[in-house]
Steps between C-alpha positions, in 0.01 A plus 500: 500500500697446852783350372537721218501826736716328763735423142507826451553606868788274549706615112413888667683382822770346278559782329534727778737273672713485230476889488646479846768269406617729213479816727673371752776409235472812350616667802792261537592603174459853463731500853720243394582613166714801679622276786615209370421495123691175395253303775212645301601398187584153556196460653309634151675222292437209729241216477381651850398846357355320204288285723378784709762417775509853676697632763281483816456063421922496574510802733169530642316813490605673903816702322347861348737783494883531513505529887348150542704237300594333764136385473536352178535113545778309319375178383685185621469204321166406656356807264629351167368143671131642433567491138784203476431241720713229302788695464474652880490131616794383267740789615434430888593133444848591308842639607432890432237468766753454767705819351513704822441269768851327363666794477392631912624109580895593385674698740683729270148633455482673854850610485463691155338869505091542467537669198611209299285262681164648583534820242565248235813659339714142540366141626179643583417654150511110395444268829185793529268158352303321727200505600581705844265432847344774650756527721750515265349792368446675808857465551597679163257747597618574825888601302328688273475333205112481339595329172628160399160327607447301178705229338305514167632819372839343532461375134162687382615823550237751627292672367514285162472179657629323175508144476761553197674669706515183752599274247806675340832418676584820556202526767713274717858653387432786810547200746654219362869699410849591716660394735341184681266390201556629178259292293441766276855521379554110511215427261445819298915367411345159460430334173162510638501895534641568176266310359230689636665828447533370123149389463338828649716681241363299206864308419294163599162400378171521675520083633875512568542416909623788670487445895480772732492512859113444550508192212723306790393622817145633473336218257124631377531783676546276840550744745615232758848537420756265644842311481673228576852608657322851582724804640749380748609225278500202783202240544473176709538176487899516519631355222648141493857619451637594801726773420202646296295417826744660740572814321115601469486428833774767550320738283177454703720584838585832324171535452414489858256249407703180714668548787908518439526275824240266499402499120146516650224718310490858685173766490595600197388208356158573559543838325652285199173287471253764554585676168621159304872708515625132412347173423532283782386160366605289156063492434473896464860507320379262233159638454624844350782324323265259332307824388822649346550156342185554307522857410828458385402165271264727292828577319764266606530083491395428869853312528665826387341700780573275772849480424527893465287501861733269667785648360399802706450268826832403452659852463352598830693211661821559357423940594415420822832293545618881497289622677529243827914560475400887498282488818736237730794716455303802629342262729833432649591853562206508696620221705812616529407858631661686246109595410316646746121321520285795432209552794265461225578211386369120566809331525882526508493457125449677144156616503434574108164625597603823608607583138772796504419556849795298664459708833131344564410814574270827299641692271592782761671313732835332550633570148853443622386179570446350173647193372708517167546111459117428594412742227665342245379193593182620493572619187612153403178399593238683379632701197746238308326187677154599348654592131683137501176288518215781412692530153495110436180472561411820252769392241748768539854374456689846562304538814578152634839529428687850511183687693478151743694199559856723379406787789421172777818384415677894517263533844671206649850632389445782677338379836784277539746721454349744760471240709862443475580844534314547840654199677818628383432861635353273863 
């Protein structure tokens, strides 16, 4: 008789707490729905709202009215961890994780205005993933800026939350395009791309391999994405050819990364290995190129995709040939004087990390100061440098040609030309 009333008690209590729930959601709604009515219904199709997901278990339940939002919590990543532990755990082991502490490690970041960092509306509406520290977020807080706390809705878009939304390429087209990295245009031109375009408009059958972006680079659903050259395009050991050898080493002077002088590693280093920027030994190289190996052998002859892989090895020697010829005739003007060194920068030498900012300085200051040849090397560098070898290794010939190596080669052209010019005018 006990258990069956305290049955009954505890189904009563149930009840009434899920009352609560659906009152308390029925507020957000009934507000919401003249607010912000898209939020509302993406929320009503999701798996959350089926599941009895409400709006006070992401938000909490403090915010009431209109004049209190700011009470309303936005979930980090640590909320969505509650419910996805595997995939929380995978995504703070990968690449994305390090999204904005990479992007406050590059100089060009402080130099550029808030709006397009911290308000999101240009590296920061991508470089935004990450899961941030406390302080971090106290510091976007502190400009003004309350969103951008959570790297999931990156590619499940809130409120729907769709996990086919995460899997089609076009949830990672947003970052992955333009001007430094345009992956989306590289392999959406790919064979593999229109493939995929061809299958998802029934011109291929149902088993026909179509690879898209997540097929390669997020296996299973692997959050923990990685790879093996990564952004910057440079890695150590040096390799055993010693022009190969001595132009990265020129490239990783640019970078600030060795000392021009000594060739000695500088501070920046450490900023370098603290988001895996660049992979420093052959062990951590190999590892994510033996996983492309694989993935890529689930179509192709294993001998066919190493050769294609290497092939793209040996393209970024032969670009980076270029590249070191670019950067030691700026280099020289530097040495010469006919450059100032900016205050900012440092060394007497290139500094590609400063991006368009060839001054060293914000985006308010000095203007008169900027540095035409440094831009287009910098230009050389990290728009037609990136297309050359991001394009072989996604199988897109136009881009590796005309969009890459053909623009290098027009990039050097012109820097040594201007360099001509301003020794002449000396």
């Amino acid at each position: 008789m006990m258990k069956t009333l305290q049955g009954v008690l505890a189904g009563i209590f149930s009840l009434l707490l899920l009352s609560g729930v659906a009152h308390a959601a029925d507020v957000c709604i009934e507000c919401h729905q003249k607010l912000s009515p898209g939020q509302v219904k993406d929320w009503q199709i999701s798996e959350h709202a089926k599941n009895d997901i409400s709006c006070s278990a992401c938000h909490g339940e403090a915010h009431k009215n209109a004049e209190d939002y700011k009470l309303a919590v936005l979930p980090d990543e640590k909320v969505c961890q509650s419910c996805h532990e595997e995939q929380f755990t995978q995504f703070s082991h990968g690449k994305h994780n390090f999204g904005w502490t990479s992007l406050n490690a590059i100089p060009a970041t402080h130099m550029a205005p808030d709006e397009l960092i911290e308000g999101g509306r240009g590296c920061g509406g991508c470089h935004n993933m990450g899961i941030k520290t406390e302080e971090q977020k106290k510091e976007l807080a502190s400009k003004g800026y309350r969103y951008q706390n959570n790297s999931c809705d990156e590619c499940h878009t809130r409120h729907a939350f769709s996990k086919k939304e995460a899997v089609n390429p076009f949830a990672c087209q947003q970052c992955h395009m333009g001007y430094d990295h345009p992956q989306w245009e590289m392999w959406s031109s790919s064979k593999h791309g229109e493939r995929w375009f061809a299958k998802k408009h029934g011109d291929l059958p149902e088993g026909a391999a179509a690879p898209s972006c997540q097929t390669c680079h997020m296996p299973d659903g692997n959050h923990a994405n990685e790879t093996a050259w990564g952004f910057l395009g440079v890695r150590l050991p040096l390799p055993d050819d010693k022009q190969a050898a001595a132009d990265r080493v020129t490239i990783l002077k640019a970078l600030g990364v060795l000392d021009p002088v000594t060739g000695k590693p500088t501070p920046i280093l450490d900023a370098v290995k603290a988001v895996r920027m660049a992979k420093l030994d052959q062990e951590s190289w190999q590892k994510e190129r033996d996983k492309m190996l694989k993935i890529c052998s689930q179509c192709h002859s294993a001998k066919y995709v190493k050769e294609q892989l290497d092939m793209g090895d040996s393209i970024m020697i032969k670009a980076d040939r270029l590249m070191a010829d670019a950067i030691e005739t700026v280099a020289a003007l530097y040495k010469d004087g006919l450059i100032k060194k900016p205050a900012g920068y440092p060394a007497n030498y290139p500094f590609l990390l400063t991006f368009m900012h060839t001054n060293g300085e914000r985006w308010d200051k000095d203007l008169d100061k900027l540095s035409y040849i440094d831009q287009v090397l910098v230009q050389m560098y990290m728009k037609h440098r990136m297309r050359t070898y991001q394009a072989f290794f996604h199988v897109s010939p136009d881009y590796a040609y005309w969009y890459g190596w053909n623009e290098m080669t027009k990039d050097l052209g012109e820097i040594k030309e201007l360099a001509k010019t301003m020794r002449s005018e000396k």
